[in-house]
Every structure is written in C-alpha cells, then in structure tokens.
N, C-alpha and C positions, 0 to 999 in steps of 0.2 A: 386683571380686573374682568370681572363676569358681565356680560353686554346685557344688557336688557333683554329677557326671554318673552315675548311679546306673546297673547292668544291669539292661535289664529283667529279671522273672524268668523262670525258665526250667522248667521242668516237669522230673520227674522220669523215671527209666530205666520206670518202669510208662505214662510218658504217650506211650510209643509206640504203645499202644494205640489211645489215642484219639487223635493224629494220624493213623492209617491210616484209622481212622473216618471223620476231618474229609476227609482227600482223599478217601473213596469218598463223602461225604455231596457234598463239592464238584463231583463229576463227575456226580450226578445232582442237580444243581440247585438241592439244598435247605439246603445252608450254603455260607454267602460272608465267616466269618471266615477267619480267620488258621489257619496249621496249626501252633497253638502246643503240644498236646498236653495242655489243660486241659479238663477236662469241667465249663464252663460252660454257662448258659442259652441262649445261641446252639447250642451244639452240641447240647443236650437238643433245642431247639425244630426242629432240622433231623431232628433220630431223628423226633421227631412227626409232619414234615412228610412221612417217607418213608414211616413206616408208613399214615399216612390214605392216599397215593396207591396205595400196595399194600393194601390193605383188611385190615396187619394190629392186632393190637390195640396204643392209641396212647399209650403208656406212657414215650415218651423214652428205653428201656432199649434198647441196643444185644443183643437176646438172639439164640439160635442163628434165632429164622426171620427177624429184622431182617437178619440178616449174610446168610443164603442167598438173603433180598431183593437183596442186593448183588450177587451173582454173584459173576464172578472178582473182584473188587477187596475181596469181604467175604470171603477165605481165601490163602489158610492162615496159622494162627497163624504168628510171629516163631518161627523155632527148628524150625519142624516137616521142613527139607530145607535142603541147604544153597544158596545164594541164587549163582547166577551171570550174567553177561553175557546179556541177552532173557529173564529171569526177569520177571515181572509178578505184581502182588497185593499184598493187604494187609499180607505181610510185607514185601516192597521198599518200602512204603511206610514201616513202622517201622524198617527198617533206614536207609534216608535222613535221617529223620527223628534219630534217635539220631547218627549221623556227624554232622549238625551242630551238635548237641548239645554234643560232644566238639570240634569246631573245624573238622571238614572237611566244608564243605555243598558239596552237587554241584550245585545248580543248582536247579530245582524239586522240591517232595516228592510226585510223581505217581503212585510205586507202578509207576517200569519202571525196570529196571534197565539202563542203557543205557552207554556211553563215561564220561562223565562220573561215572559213581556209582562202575563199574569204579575210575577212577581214584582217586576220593576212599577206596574201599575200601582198597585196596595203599599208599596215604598214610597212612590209619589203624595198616593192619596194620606198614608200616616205623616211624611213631611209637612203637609198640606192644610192639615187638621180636616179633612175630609171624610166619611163615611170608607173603612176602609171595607173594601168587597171585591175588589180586583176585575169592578165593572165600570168600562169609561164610559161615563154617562153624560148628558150636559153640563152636571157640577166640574166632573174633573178635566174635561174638553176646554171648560169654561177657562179653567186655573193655568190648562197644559198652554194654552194661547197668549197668555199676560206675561208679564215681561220674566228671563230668569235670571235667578239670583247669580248674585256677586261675591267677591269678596269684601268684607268692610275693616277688612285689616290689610296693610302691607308689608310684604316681606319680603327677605333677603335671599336670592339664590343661593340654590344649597350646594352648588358647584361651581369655579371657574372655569367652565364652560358653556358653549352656543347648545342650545336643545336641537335635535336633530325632528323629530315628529314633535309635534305639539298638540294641544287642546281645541279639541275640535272634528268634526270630518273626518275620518281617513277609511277610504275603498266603501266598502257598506257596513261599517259598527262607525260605533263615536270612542277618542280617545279621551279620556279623561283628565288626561294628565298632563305631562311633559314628560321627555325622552332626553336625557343625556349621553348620547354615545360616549365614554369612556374606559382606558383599561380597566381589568378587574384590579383591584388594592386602592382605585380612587379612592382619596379621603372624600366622605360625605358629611356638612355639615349640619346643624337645627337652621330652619330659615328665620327663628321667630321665638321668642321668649316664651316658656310651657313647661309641660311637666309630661313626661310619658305615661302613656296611658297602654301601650303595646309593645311589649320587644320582643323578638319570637319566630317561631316558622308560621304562618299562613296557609291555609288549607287550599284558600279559595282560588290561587294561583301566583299571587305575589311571593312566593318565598320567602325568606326572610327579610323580615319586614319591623320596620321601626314607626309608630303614629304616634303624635306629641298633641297632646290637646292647647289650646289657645282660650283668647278672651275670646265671647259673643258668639259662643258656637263652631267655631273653627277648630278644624283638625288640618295636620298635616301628614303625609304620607311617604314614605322611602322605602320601595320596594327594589327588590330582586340582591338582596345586600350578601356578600360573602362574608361578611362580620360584623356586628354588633358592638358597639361596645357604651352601652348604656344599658340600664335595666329600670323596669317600669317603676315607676314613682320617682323617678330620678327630675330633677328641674333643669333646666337648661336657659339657656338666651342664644341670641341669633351668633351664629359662628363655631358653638362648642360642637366637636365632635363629635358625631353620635354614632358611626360605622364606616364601613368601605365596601364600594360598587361592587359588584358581581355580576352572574347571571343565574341567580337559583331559583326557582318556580318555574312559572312558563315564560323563557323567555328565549332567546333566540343567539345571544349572544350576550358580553359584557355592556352595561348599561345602569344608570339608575332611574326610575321612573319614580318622576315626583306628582304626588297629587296633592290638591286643597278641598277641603268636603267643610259645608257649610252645614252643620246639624245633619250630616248626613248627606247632601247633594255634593256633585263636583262641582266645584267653580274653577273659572279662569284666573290664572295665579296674576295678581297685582304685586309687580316688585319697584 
C-alpha cells in the first residue's frame, strides 16, 4: 500500500521576503540552503556570516545596513515599482519566488527578471484574469501575495511508492511535482477518474508524457514514461493503467514525476 505522499510545506505570501534574502545570501557565499522562504537557522547563520565579513554588528537580523550590505540584490522592497523584462533585485526575487508559489516557477529564483519569468508572469496574470502584459504591477503583486491555489479534488497515488523530492522548494527553482524514484518498467497508474487529453513525446522536457483532464479544472500529469499505453480520448478511473516509469526527457535517471495543474497552475497533490 502506497503511504501518503504529503506536500512539502510551503512558506507563506510574507516568505517572500526571506527568499530574496536567501538568493542575495546565496550569491554572496554565505547560505547554500534551499530558497524556501523560511527564516530558519541556516538562513539566520548566513545573515551572521555576512555581517562578520562586513564588520557589521552580528545579530542574524536582516536590518536596513545588512540589506545596504547587499547592494542591488538587497533592494528594493516587493511592491515599490512595477517589475519588468531586465528588471534585477530583491524584488524579482520575491516576485519569482511567489509565482512558484502559485504554480508558475520560471526557472531559478535569482532576482532577474528575464524571458522566462516574463513568461511565467503573463501565465499568471491569464490564470488570474488579469491584464495580461508580463508587467508585475500592483494588480498582479496584489493577487501573487493572496493565498495559492489548491487542489479541490482527491486523488489516488499513481504509484506504490514513497515520492523521493516532492512539491515545493528544492536548491533555487520550485518543484512542481512529486518524484517517485522507481525502476524503469514501473507500472504507472491514472490517479483519478478523466479522460486523456495528451499521450505523447513532450517538447518542453518531460518526455513522454501522459495528461488526463478531471472535473473543476484539474489536470493530471505522468512524465518521463518509457511507455504509454493509452491514447488520447481514452477514459479511465483511479487505478487503470495508463504507462511505465522511465527516464526519457530531462531526466537524470529512472523516475516518474507526477504533477496536478489547477486550470493551468501546479498544485500540491491531495491524496
């Protein structure tokens, strides 16, 4: 029996703060966690570590001369201009940050704002019903801050297995998904009652890849598959067969990575 695959947890709309911190602490050397947006002891002990090299007083408190220590990457606050294409700083950084939060991560949380954030922006904002222009302004700041979405369906792991990485945080991107380490032939099954909507190769790096649409906007997602064996328009229910694990796209090894996208965002899978 398959254990409960839990989401990690995920920081709050204030822990964009301290994710900008964690990639301006990252980029001077002195924290090497995750840019999860928690103000843990790793991240106090990197404020320490910056103020000793800066000779200022070593308190772990991120205050206004820690941050001026920082340079451009410790300013400007989230909110103070609106954020566009070659924008840099500790607000692109919480704004990244926040987007993944919500389901659309661009890639690394680095504090530039570059092609890929543009994009995840305008992703946001059309999820959103927002003005889409790929400019975070106070409307979409406004929306990145309030709470994000869920899942409003339950489902069944799509493996008798423990997920190895999960949903959330990991190094400086956001993972989307869940990770099931397993050999390649795993049976992989539907987690959920749907009809296929994608059976196929995938360009954008999942490989062979299976997506089953659901009630109320929910999709479900079975990447890096060394075989198929459904084809689109096919219906299923939670359990049928729909492929086996692999490692084909980008992927590192044998694995299946599962995701859940709410009209388009990721969410944290509810089983």
């Amino acid at each position: 029996m398959a254990l409960p695959a839990l989401a990690a947890p995920v920081a709050s709309a204030r822990g964009a703060d301290v994710a900008a911190l964690q990639v301006a602490l990252r980029a001077e050397g002195t924290y090497a966690g995750s840019v999860d947006g928690v103000r843990g002891p790793l991240t106090r002990a990197g404020v320490r570590r910056l103020q000793a090299r800066r000779g200022l007083v070593v308190d772990g408190i991120a205050g206004p001369a820690t941050r001026r220590a920082l340079g451009r990457r410790g300013r400007p606050r989230l909110g103070a201009r609106t954020l566009r294409l070659g924008a840099r700083g500790w607000d692109v950084a919480g704004l990244q940050f926040l987007l993944g939060r919500h389901g659309f991560p661009s890639g690394p949380v680095d504090g530039g704002l570059g092609p890929r954030t543009a994009a995840a922006v305008q992703r946001f904002q059309r999820w959103a019903g927002l003005s889409v222009d790929a400019l975070a302004g106070p409307a979409t700041i406004a929306r990145l801050r309030g709470p994000a979405p869920t899942s409003p369906l339950i489902f069944a792991p799509p493996m008798a297995a423990t997920p190895s990485d999960r949903f959330g945080p990991r190094g400086d991107r956001f993972h989307p998904g869940l990770d099931y380490p397993v050999p390649a032939g795993a049976l992989v099954r539907a987690a959920g009652r749907g009809c296929v909507t994608f059976a196929g190769w995938d360009s954008g790096g999942y490989g062979n890849l299976v997506v089953i649409g659901h009630r109320l906007g929910m999709t479900s997602w079975y990447a890096h598959l060394s075989s198929l064996a459904v084809r689109r328009g096919v219906c299923v229910v939670a359990g049928t067969p729909i492929g086996r694990a692999g490692s084909t796209g980008n992927s590192t090894g044998p694995h299946l990575h599962f995701e859940l996208r709410l009209r388009g965002a990721a969410v944290p899978p509810r089983f």
